[in-house]
C-alpha positions as CSV (number, residue, x, y, z in Angstrom):
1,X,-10.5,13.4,1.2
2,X,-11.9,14.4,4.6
3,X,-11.0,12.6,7.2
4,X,-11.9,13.2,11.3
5,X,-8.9,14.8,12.8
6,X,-8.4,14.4,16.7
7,X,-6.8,17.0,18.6
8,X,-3.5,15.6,18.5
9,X,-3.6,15.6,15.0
10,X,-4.2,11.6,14.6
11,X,-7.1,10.5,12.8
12,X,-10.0,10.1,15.3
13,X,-10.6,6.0,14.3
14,X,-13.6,5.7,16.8
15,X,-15.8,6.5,13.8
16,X,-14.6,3.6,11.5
17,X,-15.6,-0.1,12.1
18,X,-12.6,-1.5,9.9
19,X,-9.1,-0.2,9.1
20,X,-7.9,-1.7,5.8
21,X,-4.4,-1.5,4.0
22,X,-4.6,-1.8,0.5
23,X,-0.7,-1.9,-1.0
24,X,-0.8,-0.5,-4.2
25,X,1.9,0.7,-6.5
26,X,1.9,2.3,-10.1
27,X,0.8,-1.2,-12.3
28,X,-1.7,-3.0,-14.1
29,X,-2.3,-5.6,-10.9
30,X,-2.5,-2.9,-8.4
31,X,-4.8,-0.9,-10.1
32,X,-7.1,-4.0,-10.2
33,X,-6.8,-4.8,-6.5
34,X,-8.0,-1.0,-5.7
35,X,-11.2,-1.5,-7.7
36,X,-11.9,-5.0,-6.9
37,X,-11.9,-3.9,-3.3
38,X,-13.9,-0.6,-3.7
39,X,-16.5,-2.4,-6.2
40,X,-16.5,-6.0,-3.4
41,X,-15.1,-5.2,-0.2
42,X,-15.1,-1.2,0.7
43,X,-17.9,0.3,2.9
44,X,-18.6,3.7,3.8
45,X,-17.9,3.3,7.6
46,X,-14.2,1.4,6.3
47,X,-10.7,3.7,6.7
48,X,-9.0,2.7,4.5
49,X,-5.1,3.1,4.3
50,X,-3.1,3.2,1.0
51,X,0.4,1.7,1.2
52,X,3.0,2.2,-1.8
53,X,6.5,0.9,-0.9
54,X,10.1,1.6,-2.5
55,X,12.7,-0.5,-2.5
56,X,15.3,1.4,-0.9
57,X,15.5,2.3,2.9
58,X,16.8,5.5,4.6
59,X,20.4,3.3,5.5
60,X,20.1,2.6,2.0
61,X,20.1,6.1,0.5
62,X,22.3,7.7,3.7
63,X,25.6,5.4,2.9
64,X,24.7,6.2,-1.4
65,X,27.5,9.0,-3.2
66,X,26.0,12.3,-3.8
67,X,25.2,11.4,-7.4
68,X,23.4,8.3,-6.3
69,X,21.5,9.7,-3.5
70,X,20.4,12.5,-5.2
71,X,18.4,10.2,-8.2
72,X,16.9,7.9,-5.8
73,X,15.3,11.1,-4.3
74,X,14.2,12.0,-7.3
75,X,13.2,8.7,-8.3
76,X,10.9,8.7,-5.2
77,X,9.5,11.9,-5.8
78,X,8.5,11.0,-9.2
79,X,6.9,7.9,-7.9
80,X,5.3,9.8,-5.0
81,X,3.7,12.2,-7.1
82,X,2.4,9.4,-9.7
83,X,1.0,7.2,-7.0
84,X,-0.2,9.9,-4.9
85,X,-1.9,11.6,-7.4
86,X,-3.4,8.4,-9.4
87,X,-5.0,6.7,-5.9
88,X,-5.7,10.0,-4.4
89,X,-8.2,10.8,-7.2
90,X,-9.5,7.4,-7.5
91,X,-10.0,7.1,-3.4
92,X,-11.8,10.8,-4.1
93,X,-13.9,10.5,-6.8
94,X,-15.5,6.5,-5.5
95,X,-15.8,8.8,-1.6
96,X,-13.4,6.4,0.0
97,X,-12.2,8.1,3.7
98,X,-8.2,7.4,4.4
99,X,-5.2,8.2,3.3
100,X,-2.4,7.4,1.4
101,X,1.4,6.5,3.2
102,X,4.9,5.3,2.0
103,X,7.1,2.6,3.3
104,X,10.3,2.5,2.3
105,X,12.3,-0.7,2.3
106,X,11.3,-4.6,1.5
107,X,7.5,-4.1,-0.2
108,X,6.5,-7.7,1.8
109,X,7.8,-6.2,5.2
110,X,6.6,-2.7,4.8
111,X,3.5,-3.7,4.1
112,X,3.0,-6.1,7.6
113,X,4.9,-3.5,9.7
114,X,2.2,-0.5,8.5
115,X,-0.7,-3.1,9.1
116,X,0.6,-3.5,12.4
117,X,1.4,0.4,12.9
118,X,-2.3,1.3,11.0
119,X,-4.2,-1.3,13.3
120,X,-5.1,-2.9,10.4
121,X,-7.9,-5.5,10.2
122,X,-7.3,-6.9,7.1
123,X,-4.5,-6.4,4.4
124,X,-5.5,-6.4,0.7
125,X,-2.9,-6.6,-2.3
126,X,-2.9,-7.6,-6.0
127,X,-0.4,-10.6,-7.2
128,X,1.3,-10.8,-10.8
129,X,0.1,-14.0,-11.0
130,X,3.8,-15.6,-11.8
131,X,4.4,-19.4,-12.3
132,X,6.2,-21.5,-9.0
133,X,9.2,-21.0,-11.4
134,X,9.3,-17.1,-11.6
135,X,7.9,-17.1,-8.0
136,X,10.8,-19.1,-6.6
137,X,13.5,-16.9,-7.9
138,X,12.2,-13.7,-8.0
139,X,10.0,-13.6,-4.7
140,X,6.1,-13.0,-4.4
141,X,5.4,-10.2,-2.2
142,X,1.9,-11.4,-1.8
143,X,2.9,-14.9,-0.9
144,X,5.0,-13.2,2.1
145,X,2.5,-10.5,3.0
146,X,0.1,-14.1,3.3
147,X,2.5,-16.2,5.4
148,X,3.7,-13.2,7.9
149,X,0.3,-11.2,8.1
150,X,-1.2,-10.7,11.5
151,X,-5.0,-10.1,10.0
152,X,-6.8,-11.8,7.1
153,X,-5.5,-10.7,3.6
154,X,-7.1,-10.5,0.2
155,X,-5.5,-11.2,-2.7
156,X,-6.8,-10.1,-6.1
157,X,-5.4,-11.8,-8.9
158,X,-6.9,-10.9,-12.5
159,X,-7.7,-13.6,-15.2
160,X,-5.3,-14.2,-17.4
């Protein structure tokens, strides 16, 4: 992945006509957002920013025992080096320029607070496609990525 570098060290963005944030994370749904957007949406002149979230935040993991703190680490590196590695080839070998990030806590908030950080125009994210029912209790992090989103967002749902 080569991306324009700045002399701070920040990508130089002045080459890029959108900045998108694809969420992704290691499932069937996620995988089909990525290529929905690089076969529909993804231009060569796009930067395009690769979000994967954990649930737990550094509070989180700081006030955890030893034990407990220890296997969410390596929980996370585990899931780093999945994620990293999976959409790091895929964003490669289809010549997609950006790069991939973490955001640790709620996915729904991570997700608007790096658009916001990334100067996002546009967020896109798959859905699990559950019923009102399952939705209700459980939470949709696409349905709260669409009400609290800044910039237009895409959500790719496969058929069932």
């Amino acid at each position: 992945m080569s991306v324009r570098m700045a002399i701070n060290g920040r990508t130089d963005m002045s080459t890029f006509r959108a900045i998108v944030l694809l969420a992704v994370n290691d499932t069937e749904p996620s995988e089909f957002a990525f290529n929905w957007y690089r076969d529909y949406i993804h231009r060569p002149e796009f930067f395009t920013v690769l979000l994967y979230c954990t649930e737990y935040d550094h509070q989180e993991i700081r006030d955890a025992s030893p034990g407990r703190t220890a296997k969410v680490m390596k929980s996370m590196a585990e899931q780093k080096k999945i994620i990293e590695g999976k959409y790091g080839h895929l964003m490669e070998v289809n010549e997609i320029k950006g790069k991939i990030r973490h955001g640790p806590g709620k996915p729904g908030e991570a997700i608007i607070k790096a658009a916001v950080e990334e100067g996002a125009t546009m967020i896109v994210t798959g859905c699990r496609g559950l019923g009102k029912f399952k939705r209700k209790f459980l939470g949709s992090v696409s349905d709260y990525v669409i009400h609290h989103s800044p910039v237009p967002v895409i959500t790719c749902r496969q058929k069932p």
